[in-house]
C-alpha positions as CSV (number, residue, x, y, z in Angstrom):
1,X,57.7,-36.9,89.8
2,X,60.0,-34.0,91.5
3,X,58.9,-30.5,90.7
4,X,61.3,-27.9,90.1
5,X,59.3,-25.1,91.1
6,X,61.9,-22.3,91.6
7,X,64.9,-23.5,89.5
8,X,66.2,-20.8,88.1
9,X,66.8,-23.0,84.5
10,X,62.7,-22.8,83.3
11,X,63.8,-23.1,79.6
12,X,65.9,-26.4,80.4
13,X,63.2,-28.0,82.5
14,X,60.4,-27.1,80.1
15,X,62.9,-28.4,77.1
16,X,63.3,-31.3,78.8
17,X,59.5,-32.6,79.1
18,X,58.7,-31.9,76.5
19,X,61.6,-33.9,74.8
20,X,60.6,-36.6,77.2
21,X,56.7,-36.9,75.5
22,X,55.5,-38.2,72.7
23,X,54.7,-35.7,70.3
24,X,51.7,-37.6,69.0
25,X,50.3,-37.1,72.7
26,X,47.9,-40.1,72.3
27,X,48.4,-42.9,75.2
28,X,50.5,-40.6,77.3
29,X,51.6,-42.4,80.9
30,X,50.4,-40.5,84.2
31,X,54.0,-39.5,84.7
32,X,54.1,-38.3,80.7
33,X,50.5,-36.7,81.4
34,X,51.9,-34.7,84.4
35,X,55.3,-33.1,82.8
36,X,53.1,-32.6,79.8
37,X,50.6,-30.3,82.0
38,X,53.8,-28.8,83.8
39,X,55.3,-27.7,80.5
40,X,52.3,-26.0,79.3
41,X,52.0,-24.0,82.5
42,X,55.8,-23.4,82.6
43,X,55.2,-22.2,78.5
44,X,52.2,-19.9,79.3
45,X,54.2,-18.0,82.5
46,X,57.3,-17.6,80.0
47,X,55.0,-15.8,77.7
48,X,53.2,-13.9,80.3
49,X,56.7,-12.8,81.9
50,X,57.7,-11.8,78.0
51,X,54.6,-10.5,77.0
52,X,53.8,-8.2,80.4
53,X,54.4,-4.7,79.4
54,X,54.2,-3.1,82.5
55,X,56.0,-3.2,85.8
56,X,55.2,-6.5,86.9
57,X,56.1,-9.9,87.7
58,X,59.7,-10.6,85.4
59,X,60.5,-6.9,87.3
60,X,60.1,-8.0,90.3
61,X,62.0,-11.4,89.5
62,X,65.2,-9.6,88.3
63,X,64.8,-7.3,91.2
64,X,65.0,-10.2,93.8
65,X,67.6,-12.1,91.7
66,X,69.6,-8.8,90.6
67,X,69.3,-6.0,92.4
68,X,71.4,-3.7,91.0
69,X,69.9,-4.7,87.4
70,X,66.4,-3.6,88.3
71,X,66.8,-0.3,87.3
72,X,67.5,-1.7,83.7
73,X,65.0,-4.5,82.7
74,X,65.7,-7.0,80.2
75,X,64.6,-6.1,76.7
76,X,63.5,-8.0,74.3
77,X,63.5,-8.2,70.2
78,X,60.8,-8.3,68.2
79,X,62.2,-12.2,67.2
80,X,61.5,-13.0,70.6
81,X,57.9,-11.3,71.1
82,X,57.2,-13.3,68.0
83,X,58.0,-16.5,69.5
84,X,56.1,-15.7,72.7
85,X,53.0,-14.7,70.7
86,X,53.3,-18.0,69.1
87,X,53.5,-20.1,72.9
């Protein structure tokens, strides 16, 4: 299976595995097994980058990606610290 590591589109890649697997996870393929395990790692590090209060890893992401937006980190609603709670 190709890995995306470093696509910039987490949130479609992690959609689509887990649109790809059975919900039921019972008899899951090797291939199924492995985007399943991908999507749960790619969930936690969304949370982690959400949840992270201090300077840290999304900070230095948006500084690489955006420079100039560094100096003004994304912000995020309480709807969306709920949902990341709940990952």
């Amino acid at each position: 299976m190709k890995r995306h590591q470093g696509q910039a589109d987490n949130g479609g890649v992690l959609q689509g595995y887990v649109y790809k697997v059975d919900p039921s996870l019972k008899d899951l393929s090797a291939s199924e097994t492995e985007m399943w395990e991908d999507a749960t790692g790619r969930a936690f590090f969304t949370k982690t980058l959400i949840m992270d209060t201090k300077k840290g890893a999304l900070d230095q992401m948006v500084e690489t990606s955006y420079g100039k937006q560094a100096a003004q980190p994304p912000e995020f609603g309480e709807e969306i610290m709920e949902m990341a709670r709940s990952l």
